[in-house]
Structures are given as structure tokens and as C-alpha cells.
C-alpha positions in Angstrom: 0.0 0.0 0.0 3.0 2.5 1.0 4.6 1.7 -2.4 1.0 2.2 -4.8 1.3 6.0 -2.3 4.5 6.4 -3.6 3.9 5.5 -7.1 0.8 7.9 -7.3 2.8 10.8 -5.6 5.7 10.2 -8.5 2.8 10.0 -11.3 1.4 13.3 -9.7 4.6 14.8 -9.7 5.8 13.9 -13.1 2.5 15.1 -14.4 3.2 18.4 -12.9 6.7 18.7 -14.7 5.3 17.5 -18.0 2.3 20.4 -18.1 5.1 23.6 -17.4 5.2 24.7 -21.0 8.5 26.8 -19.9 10.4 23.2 -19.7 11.9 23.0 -23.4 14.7 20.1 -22.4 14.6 16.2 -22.7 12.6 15.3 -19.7 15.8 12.7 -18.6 17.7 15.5 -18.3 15.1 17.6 -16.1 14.4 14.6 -14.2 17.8 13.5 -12.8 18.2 17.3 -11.9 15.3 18.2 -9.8 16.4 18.4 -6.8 20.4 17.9 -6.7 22.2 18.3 -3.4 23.3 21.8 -3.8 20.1 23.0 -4.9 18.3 21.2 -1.6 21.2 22.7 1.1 20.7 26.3 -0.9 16.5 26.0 0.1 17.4 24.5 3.7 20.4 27.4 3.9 17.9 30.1 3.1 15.5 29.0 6.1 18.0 28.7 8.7 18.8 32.2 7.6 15.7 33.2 8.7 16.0 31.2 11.8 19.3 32.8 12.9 17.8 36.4 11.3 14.9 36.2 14.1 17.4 35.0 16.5 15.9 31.6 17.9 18.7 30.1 17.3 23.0 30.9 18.3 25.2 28.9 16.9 29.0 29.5 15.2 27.9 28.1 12.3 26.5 29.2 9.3 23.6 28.8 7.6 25.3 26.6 4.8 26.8 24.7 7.2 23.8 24.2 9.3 21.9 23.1 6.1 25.0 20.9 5.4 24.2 19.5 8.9 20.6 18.7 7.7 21.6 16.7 4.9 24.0 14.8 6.2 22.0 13.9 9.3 18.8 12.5 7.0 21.9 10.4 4.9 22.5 8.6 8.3 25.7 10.4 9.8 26.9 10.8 12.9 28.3 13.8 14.2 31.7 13.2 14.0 31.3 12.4 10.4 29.2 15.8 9.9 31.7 17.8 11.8 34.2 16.3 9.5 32.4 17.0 6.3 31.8 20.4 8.0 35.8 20.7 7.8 36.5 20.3 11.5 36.3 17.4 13.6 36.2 19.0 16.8 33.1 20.9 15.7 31.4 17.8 16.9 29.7 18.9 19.8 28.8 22.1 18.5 27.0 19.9 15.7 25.0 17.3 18.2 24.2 20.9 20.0 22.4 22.5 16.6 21.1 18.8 15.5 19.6 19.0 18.9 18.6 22.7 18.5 16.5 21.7 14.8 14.8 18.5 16.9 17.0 16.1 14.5 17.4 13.9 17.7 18.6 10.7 18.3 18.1 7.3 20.2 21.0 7.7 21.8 20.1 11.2 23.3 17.2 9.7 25.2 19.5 7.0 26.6 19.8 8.4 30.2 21.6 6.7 32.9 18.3 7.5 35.4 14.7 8.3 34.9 13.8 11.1 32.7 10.4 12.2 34.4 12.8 11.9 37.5 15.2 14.7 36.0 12.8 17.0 34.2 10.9 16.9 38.3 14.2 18.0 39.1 14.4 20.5 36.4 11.1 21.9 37.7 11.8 22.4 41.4 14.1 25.4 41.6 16.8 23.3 43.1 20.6 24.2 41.0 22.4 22.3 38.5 24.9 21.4 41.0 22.7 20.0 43.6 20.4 18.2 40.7 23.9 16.4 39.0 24.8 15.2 42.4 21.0 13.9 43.0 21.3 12.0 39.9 24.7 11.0 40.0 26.7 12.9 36.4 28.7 15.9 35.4 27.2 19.1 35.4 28.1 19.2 31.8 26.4 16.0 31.0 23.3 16.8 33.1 23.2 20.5 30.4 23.7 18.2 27.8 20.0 15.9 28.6 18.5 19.0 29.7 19.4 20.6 26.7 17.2 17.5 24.4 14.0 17.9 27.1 14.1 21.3 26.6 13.9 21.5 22.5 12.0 18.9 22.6 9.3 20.6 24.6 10.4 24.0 22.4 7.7 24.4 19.3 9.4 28.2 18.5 11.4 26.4 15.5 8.3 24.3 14.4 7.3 25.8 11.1 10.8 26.3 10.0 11.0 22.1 10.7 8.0 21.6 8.9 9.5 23.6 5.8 13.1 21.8 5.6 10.9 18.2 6.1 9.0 19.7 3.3 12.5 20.0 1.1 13.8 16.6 2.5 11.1 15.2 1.5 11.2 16.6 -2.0 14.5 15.2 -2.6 13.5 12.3 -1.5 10.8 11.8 -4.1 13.1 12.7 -6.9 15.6 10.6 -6.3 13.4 7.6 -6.3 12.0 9.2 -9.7 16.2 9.3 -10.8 16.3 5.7 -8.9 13.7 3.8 -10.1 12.5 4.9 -12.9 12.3 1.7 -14.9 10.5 0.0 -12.7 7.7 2.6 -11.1 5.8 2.9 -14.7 7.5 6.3 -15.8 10.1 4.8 -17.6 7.4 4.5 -20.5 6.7 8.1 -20.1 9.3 9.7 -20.0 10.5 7.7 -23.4 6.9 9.0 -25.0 8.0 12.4 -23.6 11.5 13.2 -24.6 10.5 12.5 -28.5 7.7 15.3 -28.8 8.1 19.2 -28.3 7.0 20.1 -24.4 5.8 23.5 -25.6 3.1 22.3 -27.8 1.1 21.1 -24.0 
């Protein structure tokens, strides 16, 4: 059933591109160019702009970066490996920090070594970091670091700015399934029919 959804939202989408009398080029070429990875970090750069503009958001890096970040966190990478593409390893924690910050969270920043209704209690009674770290046994630093997830995760300020780079992820990932599997999702035919007559005569 997921897979007929995803076929109709690739026939939907083609259709789309086919009817845009501007598109003059063999549809192969528009279709394996849709939505490259430069073109996607450009959209997600432009929204963290906005983000960092309205200040909801401090970080040392930049909006490229962060939309680098993005990426490279929806490909499956761990921070070290995104600090590294970012150019600097020991920009790692600075990265799990923003990840964090854009709610791109993962299991292993719920894996607590106590109970987290138990902390965020804690949190919530006025006593100090000091006195809840020794309470639950960690580091100051390590107890910032968990309330650091509970609080973005409660946060809903960045929200619509999610919703929008999902949006763009998303995207992506229907056109490289179109640039993917194209011979076997029923476009193939298509797009064959498609490149041998003149798009402007739609």
C-alpha cells in the first residue's frame, strides 16, 4: 500500500513537470536534476537564515553549514562524520548541539543513565544544577547536555521552519526515487513517449 502511495505521488509529480510549457529540455535531463544536493542545502540554507535572522537560534555556524548539517543527518551520519564534512572534527559537539537545537534527535540522546520524568521533576523544582547532577549522580556538563534534548524537545518556537526543511527533504526524496527507479515505477514509458515530442506544444 505505501509503495502504490508512492507511485501515485511520483505520477502526480511527473504530471506536474510534463504540463510547465517553460520546460523546453529532454525530460531525462530535467528529471535526474530536480532536486540535486546543492540545490536542496541552498533551500534548507535560506530557512536557517531566517532562523538565525529572528534569533531563535545561536550557533558558530552558518547557515550553509547548518543546512549541510541537515543533509548529512537525513543520509545517516553521525556527528563526527558531519563535523568532519563540515571541515572540523572537533566541531562535533557544537553539531549534536544544533542537531539538537533543529529537533533532529537521536536514540542515543534519550538513553539516560536514570529516569527522565525523574530529571525534568528536578528540572522543575528550583533546586541548581549542582545540587540536581549530584542527586542524579553525572557531570554538570552531562546533566546540560540531557536538559538541553528535554528542553527542544518541549520547544515548538522552530516548528514551522521544521515543517519547511521536512518539506525540502522530503522533496529530494521523491526525486531521487523518480532518478532511482525509474524503470521499474511505470514512468520509464513516459518519459520515453516524452523526450520525443516538443514540451511546448502542452
Amino acid at each position: 500500500m505505501a509503495e502504490d502511495t508512492r507511485k501515485q505521488q511520483l505520477l502526480e509529480l511527473f504530471t506536474t513537470i510534463t504540463n510547465k510549457k517553460t520546460i523546453v529540455e529532454p525530460m531525462r535531463k530535467v528529471h535526474g536534476t530536480l532536486r540535486d544536493r546543492d540545490a536542496v542545502e541552498r533551500e534548507i540554507a535560506l530557512i536557517m537564515r531566517e532562523v538565525l535572522d529572528q534569533g531563535y537560534f545561536k550557533t558558530k555556524l552558518a547557515p550553509r553549514q547548518l543546512a549541510k548539517l541537515v543533509v548529512a543527518y537525513y543520509d545517516g551520519k553521525n556527528d563526527t562524520e558531519i563535523a568532519r564534512a563540515l571541515g572540523d572534527e572537533k566541531l562535533s559537539k557544537t553539531v549534536a548541539r544544533a542537531r539538537v537545537r533543529l529537533k533532529l534527535f537521536r536514540e542515543l540522546d534519550f538513553k539516560m543513565p536514570f529516569d527522565q520524568a525523574s530529571m525534568t521533576e528536578l528540572l522543575d523544582s528550583g533546586k541548581t544544577m549542582k545540587e540536581i547532577s549530584e542527586e542524579l549522580d553525572v557531570s554538570p556538563s552531562t546533566l546540560r547536555e540531557y536538559r538541553h534534548v528535554i528542553e527542544q524537545q518541549r520547544d515548538t518556537t522552530l516548528d514551522p521552519y521544521l515543517e519547511r526543511i521536512r518539506d525540502v527533504m522530503e522533496d529530494r526524496d521523491l526525486s531521487e526515487l523518480m532518478t532511482r527507479g525509474v524503470a521499474n515505477d511505470g514512468l520509464s514509458e513516459a518519459i520515453d513517449i516524452t523526450e520525443a515530442i516538443d514540451i511546448g506544444e502542452f
